[in-house]
C-alpha positions in Angstrom: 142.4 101.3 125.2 145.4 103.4 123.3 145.3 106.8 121.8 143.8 105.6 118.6 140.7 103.8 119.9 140.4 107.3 122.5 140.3 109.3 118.9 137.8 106.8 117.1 135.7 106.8 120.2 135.6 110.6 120.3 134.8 110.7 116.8 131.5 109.0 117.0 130.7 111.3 120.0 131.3 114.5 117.7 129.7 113.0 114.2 126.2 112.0 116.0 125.3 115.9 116.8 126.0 116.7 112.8 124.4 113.3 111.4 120.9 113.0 113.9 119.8 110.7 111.1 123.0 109.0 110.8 122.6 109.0 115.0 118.9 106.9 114.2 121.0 104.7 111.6 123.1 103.4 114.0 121.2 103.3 117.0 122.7 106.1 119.0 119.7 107.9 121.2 119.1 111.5 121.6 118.5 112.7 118.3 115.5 111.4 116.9 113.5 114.5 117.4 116.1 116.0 114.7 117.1 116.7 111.5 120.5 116.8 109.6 121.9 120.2 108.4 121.8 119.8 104.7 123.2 123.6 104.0 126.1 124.4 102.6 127.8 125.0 106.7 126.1 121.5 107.4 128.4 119.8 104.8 131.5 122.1 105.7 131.2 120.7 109.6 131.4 117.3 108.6 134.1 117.6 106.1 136.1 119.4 108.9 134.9 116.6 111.4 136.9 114.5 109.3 139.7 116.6 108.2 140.4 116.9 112.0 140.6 113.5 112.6 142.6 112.9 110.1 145.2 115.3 111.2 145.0 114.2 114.5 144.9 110.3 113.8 148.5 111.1 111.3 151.3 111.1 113.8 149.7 108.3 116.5 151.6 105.1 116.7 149.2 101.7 117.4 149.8 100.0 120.4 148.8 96.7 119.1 147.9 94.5 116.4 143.9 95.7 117.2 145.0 99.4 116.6 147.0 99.0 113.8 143.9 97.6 112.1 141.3 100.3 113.2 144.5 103.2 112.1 144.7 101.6 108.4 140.9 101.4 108.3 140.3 105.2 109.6 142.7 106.3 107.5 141.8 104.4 104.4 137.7 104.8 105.0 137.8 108.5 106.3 140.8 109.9 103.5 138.2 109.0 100.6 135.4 110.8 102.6 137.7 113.7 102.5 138.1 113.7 99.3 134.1 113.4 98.3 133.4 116.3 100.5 136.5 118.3 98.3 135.2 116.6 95.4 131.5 118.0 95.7 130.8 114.6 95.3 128.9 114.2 98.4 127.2 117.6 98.6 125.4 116.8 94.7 124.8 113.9 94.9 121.3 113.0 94.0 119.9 109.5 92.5 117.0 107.2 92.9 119.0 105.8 95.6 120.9 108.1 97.0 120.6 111.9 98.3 120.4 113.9 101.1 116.5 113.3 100.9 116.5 109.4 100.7 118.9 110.1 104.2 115.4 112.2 105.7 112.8 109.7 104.7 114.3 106.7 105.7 115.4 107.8 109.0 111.8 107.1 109.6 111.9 103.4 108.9 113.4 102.9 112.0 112.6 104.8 114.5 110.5 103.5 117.1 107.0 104.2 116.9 105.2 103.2 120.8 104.6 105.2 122.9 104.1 109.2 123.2 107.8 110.2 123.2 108.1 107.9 119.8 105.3 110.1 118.5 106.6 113.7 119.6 110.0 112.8 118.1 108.2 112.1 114.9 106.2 114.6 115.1 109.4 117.0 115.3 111.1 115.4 112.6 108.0 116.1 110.7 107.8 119.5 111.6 111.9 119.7 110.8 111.3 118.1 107.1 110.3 121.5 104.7 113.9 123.2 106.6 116.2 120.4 105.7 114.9 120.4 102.7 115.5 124.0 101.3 119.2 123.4 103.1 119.1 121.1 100.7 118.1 123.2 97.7 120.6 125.5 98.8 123.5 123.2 99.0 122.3 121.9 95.4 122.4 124.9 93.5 125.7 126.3 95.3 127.2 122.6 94.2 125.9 123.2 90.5 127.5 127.0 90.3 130.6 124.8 90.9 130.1 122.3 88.4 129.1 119.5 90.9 126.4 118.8 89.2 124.3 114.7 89.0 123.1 113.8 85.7 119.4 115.5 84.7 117.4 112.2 84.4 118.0 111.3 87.8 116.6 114.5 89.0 113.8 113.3 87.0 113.3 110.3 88.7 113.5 111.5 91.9 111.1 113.8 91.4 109.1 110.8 90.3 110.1 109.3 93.3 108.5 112.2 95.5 105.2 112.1 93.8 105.2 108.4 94.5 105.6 109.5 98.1 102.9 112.1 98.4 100.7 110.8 96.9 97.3 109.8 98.6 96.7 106.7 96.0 100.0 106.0 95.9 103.0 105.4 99.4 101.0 108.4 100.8 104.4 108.3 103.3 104.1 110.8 105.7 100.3 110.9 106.2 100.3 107.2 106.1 103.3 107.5 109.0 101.5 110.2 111.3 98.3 108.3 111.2 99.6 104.9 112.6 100.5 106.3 115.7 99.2 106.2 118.7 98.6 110.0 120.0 95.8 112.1 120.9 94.9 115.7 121.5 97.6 118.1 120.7 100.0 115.5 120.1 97.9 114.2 116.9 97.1 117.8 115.7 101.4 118.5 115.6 101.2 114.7 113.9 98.9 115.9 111.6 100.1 119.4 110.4 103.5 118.4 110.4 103.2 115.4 108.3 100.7 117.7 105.9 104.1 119.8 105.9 106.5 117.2 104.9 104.3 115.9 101.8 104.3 119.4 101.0 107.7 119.9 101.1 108.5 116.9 99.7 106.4 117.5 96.9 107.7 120.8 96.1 111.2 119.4 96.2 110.0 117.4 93.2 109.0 120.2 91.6 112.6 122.3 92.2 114.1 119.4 90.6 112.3 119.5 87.7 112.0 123.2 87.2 115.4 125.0 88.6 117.7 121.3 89.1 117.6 119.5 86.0 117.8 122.4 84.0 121.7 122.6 85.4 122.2 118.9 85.5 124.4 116.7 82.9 123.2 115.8 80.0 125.3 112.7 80.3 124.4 110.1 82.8 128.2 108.4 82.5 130.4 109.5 85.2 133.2 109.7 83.1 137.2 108.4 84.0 138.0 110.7 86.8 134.8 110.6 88.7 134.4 106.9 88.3 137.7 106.0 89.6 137.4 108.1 92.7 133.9 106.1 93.2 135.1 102.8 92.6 138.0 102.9 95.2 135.4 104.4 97.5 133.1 101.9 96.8 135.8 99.1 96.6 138.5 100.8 99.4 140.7 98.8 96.6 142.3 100.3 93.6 141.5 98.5 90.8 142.2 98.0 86.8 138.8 98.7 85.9 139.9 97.9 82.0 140.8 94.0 83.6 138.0 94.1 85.6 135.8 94.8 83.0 137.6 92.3 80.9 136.8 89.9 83.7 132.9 90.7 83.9 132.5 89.1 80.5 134.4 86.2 81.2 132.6 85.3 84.8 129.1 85.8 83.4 129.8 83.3 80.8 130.8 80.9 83.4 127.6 81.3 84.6 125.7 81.3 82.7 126.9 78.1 81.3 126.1 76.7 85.0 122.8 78.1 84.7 121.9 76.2 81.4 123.5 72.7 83.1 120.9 73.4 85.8 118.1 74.4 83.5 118.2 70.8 82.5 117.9 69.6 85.7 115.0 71.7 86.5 113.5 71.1 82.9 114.6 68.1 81.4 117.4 67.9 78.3 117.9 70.4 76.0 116.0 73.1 78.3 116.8 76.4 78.3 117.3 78.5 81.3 114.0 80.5 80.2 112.1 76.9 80.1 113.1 76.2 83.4 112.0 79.8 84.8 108.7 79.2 83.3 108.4 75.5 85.1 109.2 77.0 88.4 107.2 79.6 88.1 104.2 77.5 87.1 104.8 75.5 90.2 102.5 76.6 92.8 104.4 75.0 95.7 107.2 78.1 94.9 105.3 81.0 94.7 103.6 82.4 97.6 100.3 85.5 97.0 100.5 88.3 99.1 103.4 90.1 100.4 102.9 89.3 104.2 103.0 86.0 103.1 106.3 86.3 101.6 107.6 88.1 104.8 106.4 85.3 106.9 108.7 83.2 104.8 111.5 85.0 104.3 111.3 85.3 108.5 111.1 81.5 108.3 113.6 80.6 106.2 116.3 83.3 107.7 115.4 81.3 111.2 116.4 78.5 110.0 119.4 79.4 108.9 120.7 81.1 112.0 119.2 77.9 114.4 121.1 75.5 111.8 124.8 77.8 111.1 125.1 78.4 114.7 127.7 76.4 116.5 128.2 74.3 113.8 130.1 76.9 110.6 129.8 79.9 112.7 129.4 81.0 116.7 126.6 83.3 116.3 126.5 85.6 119.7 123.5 85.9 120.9 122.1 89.4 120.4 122.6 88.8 116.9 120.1 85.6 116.9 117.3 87.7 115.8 117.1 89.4 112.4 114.1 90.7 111.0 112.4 90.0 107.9 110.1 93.6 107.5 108.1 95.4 104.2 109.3 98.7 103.8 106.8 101.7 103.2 107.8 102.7 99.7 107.5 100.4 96.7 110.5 100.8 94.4 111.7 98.0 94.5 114.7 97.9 96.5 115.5 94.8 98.9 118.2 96.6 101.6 119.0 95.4 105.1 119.8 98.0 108.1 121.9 97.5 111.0 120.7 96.7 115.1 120.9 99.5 117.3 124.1 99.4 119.4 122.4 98.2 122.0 120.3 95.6 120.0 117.1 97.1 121.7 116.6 97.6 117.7 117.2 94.1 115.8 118.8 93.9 112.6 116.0 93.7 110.1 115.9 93.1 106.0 113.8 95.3 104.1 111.6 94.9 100.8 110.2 97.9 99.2 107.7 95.8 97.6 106.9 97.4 93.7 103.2 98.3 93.6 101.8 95.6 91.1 103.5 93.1 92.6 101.4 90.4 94.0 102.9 87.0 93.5 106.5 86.3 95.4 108.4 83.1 93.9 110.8 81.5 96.3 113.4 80.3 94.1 114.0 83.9 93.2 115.1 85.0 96.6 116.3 81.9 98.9 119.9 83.1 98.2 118.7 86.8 99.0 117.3 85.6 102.8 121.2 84.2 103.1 122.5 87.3 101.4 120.7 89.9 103.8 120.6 87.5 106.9 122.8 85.0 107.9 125.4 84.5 107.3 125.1 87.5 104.5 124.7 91.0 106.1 123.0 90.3 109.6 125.9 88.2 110.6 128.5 90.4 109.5 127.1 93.4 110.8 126.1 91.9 114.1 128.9 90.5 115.1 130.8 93.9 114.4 129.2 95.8 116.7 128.9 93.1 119.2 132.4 93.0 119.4 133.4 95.8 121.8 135.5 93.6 123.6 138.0 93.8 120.3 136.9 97.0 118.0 136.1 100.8 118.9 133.4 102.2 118.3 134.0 103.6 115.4 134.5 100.6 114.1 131.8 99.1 115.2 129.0 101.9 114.1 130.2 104.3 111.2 133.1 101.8 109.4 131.4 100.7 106.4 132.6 99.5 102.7 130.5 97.8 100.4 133.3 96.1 99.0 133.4 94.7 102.2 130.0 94.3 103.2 128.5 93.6 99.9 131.4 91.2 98.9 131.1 89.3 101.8 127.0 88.9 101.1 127.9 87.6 98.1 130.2 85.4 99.2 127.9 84.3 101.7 125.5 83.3 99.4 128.4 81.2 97.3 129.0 79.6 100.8 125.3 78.4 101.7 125.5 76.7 98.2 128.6 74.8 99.4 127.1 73.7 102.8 124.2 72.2 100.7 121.5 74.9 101.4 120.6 76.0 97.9 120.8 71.8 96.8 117.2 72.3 95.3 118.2 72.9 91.5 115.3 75.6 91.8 116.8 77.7 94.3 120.8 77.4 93.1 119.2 78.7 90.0 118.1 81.7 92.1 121.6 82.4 93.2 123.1 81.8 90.3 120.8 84.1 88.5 121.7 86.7 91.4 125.1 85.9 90.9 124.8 86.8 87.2 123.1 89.9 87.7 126.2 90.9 89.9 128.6 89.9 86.8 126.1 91.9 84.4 126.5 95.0 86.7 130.0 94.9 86.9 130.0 94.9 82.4 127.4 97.3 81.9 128.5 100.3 85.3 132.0 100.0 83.9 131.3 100.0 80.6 128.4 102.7 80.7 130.4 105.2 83.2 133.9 104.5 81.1 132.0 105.0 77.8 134.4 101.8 76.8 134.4 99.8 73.4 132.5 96.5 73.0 134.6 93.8 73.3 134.8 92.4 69.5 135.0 88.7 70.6 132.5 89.3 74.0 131.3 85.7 74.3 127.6 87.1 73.6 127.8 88.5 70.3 126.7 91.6 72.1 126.7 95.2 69.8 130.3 93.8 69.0 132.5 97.1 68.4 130.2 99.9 69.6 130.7 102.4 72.9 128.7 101.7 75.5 125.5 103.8 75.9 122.7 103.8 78.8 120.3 102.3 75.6 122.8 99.6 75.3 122.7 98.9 79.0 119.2 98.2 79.1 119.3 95.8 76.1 122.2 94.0 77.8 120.3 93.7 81.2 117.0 92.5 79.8 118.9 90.0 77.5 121.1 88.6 80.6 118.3 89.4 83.7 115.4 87.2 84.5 114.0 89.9 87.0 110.4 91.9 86.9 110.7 94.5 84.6 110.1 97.3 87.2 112.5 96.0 89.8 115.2 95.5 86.7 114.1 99.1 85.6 114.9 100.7 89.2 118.3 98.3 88.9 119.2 100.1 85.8 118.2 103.8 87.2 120.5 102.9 90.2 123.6 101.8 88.2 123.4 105.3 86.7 123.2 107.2 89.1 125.3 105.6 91.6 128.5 104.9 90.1 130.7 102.6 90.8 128.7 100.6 93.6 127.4 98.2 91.7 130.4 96.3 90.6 131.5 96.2 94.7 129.3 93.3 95.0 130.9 90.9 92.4 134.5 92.2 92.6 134.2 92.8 96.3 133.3 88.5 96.5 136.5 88.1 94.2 138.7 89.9 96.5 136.7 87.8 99.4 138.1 84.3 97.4 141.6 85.7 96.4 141.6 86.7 100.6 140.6 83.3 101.4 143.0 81.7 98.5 146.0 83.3 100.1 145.4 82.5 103.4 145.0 78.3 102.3 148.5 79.3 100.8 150.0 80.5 103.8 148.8 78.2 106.4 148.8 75.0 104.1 147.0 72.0 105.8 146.1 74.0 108.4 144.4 76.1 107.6 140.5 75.7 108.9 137.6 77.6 107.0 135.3 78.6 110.1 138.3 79.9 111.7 139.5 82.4 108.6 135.5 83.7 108.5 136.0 83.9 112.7 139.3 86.0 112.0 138.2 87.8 109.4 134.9 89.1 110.7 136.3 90.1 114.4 138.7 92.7 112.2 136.1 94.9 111.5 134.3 96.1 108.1 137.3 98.0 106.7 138.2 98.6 102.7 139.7 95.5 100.9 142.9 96.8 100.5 143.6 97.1 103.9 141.7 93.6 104.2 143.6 91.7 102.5 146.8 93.3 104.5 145.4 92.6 108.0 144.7 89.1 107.1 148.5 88.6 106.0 149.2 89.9 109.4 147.1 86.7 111.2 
């Protein structure tokens, strides 16, 4: 192991005591019983964490092919966290996905929960929650004095988010958490009062949102040019021309959505529309399943199979990463996510659906392509193998390397791939992924176009508000006129996309990048080039930023 692999290494060992959440994220032990700093100091350690390393990482010289990788990689990943922390970007964040406080709650989700140590670290982490939590107030108001400021109708529905949370009708969270464990005596009375403090706390951070935040946040919810592009190539670890790319977005959801109508016929007989053929498979009771453990049980089902079948054959699976999870998160917003195994794998790698409240009836169509997309050989694959690769990546790597260019783009393109090996052959279910895949080409128009403030294309293939700038309005029309999704889950879509710029193009232009990558290596390597050996190549390098992607695979 060289001097670069030594710094990564030592890295992870210094950002686990700043990130104890992060610490439960990844599966390192020892710090479930706390709480991330969120003050002011908290986010000034981890910026100089980084800035460090940086410094430190500058003048080393790899000592092989592996270290040159995990040098551009660092480099690349931790540079652009630099410059969020400098930005204030980090620091104010706050959206219906992504804050400081969604970091706290769902640190939760996965920690274990037998046992009377699993209950006293809880416990503390309850008792932790009302500190963290004015840090975080701090931090937020210090970041707004700056001008680092998220956009006021986030705040908003975040705050919506926390009642949602405390309430006793509603996710009732914490209560709900404390009172599924197994403790007695003492140990249930901490349970108790701490959890009664977190819902308190929580609930008056909903309330300093409203009252004190949002009266300092922007009235815009676009991101405008500079911010956007510093997002993007974080998002991306690519640079980009947004204006082609958003050029682009038009173009590939007319493609498919030309594919869509050929299989609506299919589905529906001639001259169906796409909407026809929703409306036959959804009336088809073979394809939607009542009750959401139901659904799990077949999501769990189907995400077996695929592993049993892929393995050996288009992939070689190792085997800690045979089992992935299919699990209902305890929130209901909507959000389908999938989190990482513990280094160890004690912990499997697990897909998560925060089921929306009035939702009672899953169709499968819908979501075969999201079982390959979070699974295998989507997310769980990827993932998986990276950390079980010691043998070839640091630790670093393996744990805190992430891009969702990357990781997003090769879900995707996972997806794309089960529908070449035959897997989505049903014309009902390769309408689910195509629909999935237009949703992606949607988000790419309308984050782009919302953030940028850009014009309408004239000659946009849909006729759509030819001429006029892009407005958050506009982007709602254009997602229920392309999206064929509940209105609640496409409501939280939309939400997201504003406040979280820039992320959700990475999906769709991270699989472009993906295909261009696999293009040029069919270019390089002619007739010998063999497909299950580029994904083996390309997975054993590591999650790293597309940029330096595409430059490690020239290397092979």
């Amino acid at each position: 192991m060289g001097q670069i692999d030594d710094l990564a290494n030592r890295y992870v060992d210094e950002w686990a005591p700043l990130n104890p959440t992060g610490a439960t994220f990844i599966g390192v032990p020892g710090y479930d019983d706390q709480l991330d700093d969120l003050s002011p100091e908290g986010y000034d350690a981890q910026a100089d964490l980084v800035r460090r390393t940086l410094a430190e990482l500058d003048p080393l010289e790899p000592a092989t092919e592996a270290e040159n990788v995990a040098k551009d990689a660092m480099q690349e990943r931790l540079g652009l966290d630099l410059a969020r922390y400098e930005s204030g970007d980090i620091a104010s964040e706050i959206s219906v996905i992504a804050s400081g406080l969604h970091g706290l709650r769902m640190a939760f989700d996965l920690m274990p929960v037998q046992g009377e140590r699993a209950a006293a670290d809880i416990a503390a982490r309850l008792g932790a929650f009302p500190r963290a939590l004015e840090q975080y107030k701090r931090t937020l108001l210090e970041q707004a004095a700056k001008g680092n400021v998220s956009a006021r109708n986030q705040m908003i529905e975040v705050a919506e988010q926390c009642d949602a949370w405390t309430d006793p009708a509603r996710d009732n969270f914490f209560h709900g958490l404390a009172d599924g464990l197994s403790a007695q005596g003492a140990l249930r009375a901490d349970l108790q009062r701490n959890a009664a403090a977190a819902t308190a706390a929580t609930a008056g951070f909903g309330q300093f949102l409203r009252t004190e935040l949002a009266p300092l946040g922007r009235d815009k919810e676009a991101a405008g040019p500079e911010r956007y592009a510093r997002a993007s190539q974080y998002f991306l670890g690519a640079r980009i021309d947004l204006e082609e790319t958003y050029a682009w977005g038009f173009e590939e959801l007319a493609r498919l959505e030309r594919e869509m109508r050929a299989v609506a016929v299919e589905i529906a007989g001639p001259g169906a529309t796409v909407d026809r053929a929703v409306e036959v498979l959804d009336a088809d009771p073979a394809r939607n399943i009542p009750g959401k453990e139901a659904f799990r049980d077949w999501m769990q089902a189907t995400a077996d199979k695929a592993v049993s079948e892929l393995n050996g054959t288009h992939f070689d699976i190792p085997k800690p990463v045979l089992t992935v999870q299919a699990c209902l998160a305890p929130t209901s917003d909507g959000s389908i996510y999938y989190t990482a195994p513990s280094e160890d794998f004690s912990r499997p790698g697990r897909m998560w659906w925060a089921v929306p409240e009035n939702q009672t009836v899953f169709s499968t169509w819908r979501e075969t392509s999201t079982v390959y997309h979070e699974g295998v050989p989507g997310h769980h694959l990827q993932i998986g193998q990276t950390i079980h690769r010691a043998d070839l990546l640091n630790r670093w790597q393996r744990l805190l390397c992430w891009c969702s260019g990357h990781g997003e783009g090769w879900a995707l393109y996972a997806e794309r791939l089960m529908d070449d090996l035959g897997y989505l052959a049903d014309p009902g279910d390769r309408l689910g992924m195509l629909d999935g895949q237009a949703l992606r080409a949607t988000r790419v128009i309308v984050d782009i176009g919302m953030h940028l403030e850009l014009e309408i294309p004239r000659d946009n293939p849909f006729g759509f508000h030819p001429g006029e700038r892009w407005t958050p309005e506009l982007g709602w029309e254009f997602l229920r006129q392309h999206c064929r999704m509940q209105e609640d889950v496409l409501r939280f879509e939309w939400k997201r996309y504003l406040g979280w710029p820039g992320q959700a193009p990475s999906y769709k232009v991270g699989e472009r990048i993906w295909l261009q990558a696999r293009d040029d290596a069919k270019a390089r390597k002619g007739a010998a080039f063999d497909l299950k050996q580029f994904h083996r190549d390309a997975l054993n390098l590591g999650a790293l930023g597309l940029d330096p992607l595409r430059k490690a695979l020239a290397r092979l």
